[in-house]
C-alpha positions as CSV (number, residue, x, y, z in Angstrom):
1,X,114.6,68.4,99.5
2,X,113.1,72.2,99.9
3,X,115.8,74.7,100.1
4,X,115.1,78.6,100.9
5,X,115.0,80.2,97.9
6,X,113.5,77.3,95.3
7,X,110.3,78.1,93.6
8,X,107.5,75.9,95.2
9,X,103.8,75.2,94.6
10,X,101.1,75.0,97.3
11,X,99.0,71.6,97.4
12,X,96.3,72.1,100.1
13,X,94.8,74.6,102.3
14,X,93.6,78.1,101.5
15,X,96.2,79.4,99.4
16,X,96.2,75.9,97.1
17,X,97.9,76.0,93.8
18,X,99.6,79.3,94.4
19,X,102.9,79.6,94.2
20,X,106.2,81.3,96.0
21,X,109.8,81.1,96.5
22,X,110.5,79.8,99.9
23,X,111.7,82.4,102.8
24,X,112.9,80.5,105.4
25,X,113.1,76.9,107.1
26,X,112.2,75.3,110.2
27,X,113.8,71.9,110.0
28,X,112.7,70.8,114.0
29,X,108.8,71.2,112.9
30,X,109.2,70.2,108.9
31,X,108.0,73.7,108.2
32,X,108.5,76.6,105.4
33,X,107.3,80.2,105.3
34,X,106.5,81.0,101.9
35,X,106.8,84.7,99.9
36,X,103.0,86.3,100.0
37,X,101.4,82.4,101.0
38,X,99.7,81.5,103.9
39,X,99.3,85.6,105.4
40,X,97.8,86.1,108.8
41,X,96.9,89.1,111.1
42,X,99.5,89.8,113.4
43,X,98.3,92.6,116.2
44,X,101.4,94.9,118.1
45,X,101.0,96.8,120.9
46,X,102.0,100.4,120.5
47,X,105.5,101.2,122.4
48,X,107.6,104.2,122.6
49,X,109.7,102.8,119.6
50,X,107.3,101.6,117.1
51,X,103.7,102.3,116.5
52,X,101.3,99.8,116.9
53,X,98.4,98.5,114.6
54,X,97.2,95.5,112.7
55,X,100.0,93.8,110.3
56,X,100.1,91.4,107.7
57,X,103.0,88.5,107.4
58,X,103.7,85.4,106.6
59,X,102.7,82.2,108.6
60,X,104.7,78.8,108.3
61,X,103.3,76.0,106.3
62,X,104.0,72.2,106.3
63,X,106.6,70.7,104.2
64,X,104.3,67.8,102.8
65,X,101.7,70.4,101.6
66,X,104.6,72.2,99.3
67,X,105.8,70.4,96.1
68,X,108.9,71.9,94.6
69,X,108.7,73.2,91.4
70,X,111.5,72.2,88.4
71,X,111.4,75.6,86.3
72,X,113.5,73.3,83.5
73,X,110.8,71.4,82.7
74,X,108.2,74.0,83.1
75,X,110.1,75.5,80.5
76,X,110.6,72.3,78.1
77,X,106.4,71.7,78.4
78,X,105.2,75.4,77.7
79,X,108.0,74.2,74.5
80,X,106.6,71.2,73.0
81,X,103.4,72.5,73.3
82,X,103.6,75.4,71.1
């Protein structure tokens, strides 16, 4: 089961084979936002608080395109094959 905070690695779409420790959950949709995956453009309106422009952040991605990744046995491989 993904958690937020476990290490995962992307399987398809544009950002495939990357890899990111998960930010948050939506369990209704089966969805994850990923650190730095899956970025999109984000424009805001300028109002007297905050300026506007153009911003960067992270999109949601599906849960069966993430595979979670066991740093134990990444560790144990990188081992045996020194």
């Amino acid at each position: 089961m993904i958690k937020k905070g476990l290490k995962v690695k992307v399987l398809s779409g544009k950002d495939r084979n990357k890899e990111g420790e998960v930010i948050e959950i939506d369990r209704s949709n089966n969805r994850a936002k990923i650190k730095d995956i899956n970025m999109v453009k984000k424009h805001v309106k300028t109002t007297k608080e905050k300026k506007g422009g153009i911003f960067s952040k992270e999109s949601f991605i599906h849960i069966s395109n993430l595979k979670m990744i066991d740093e134990k046995i990444k560790n144990k491989k990188k081992e045996t094959k020194k």
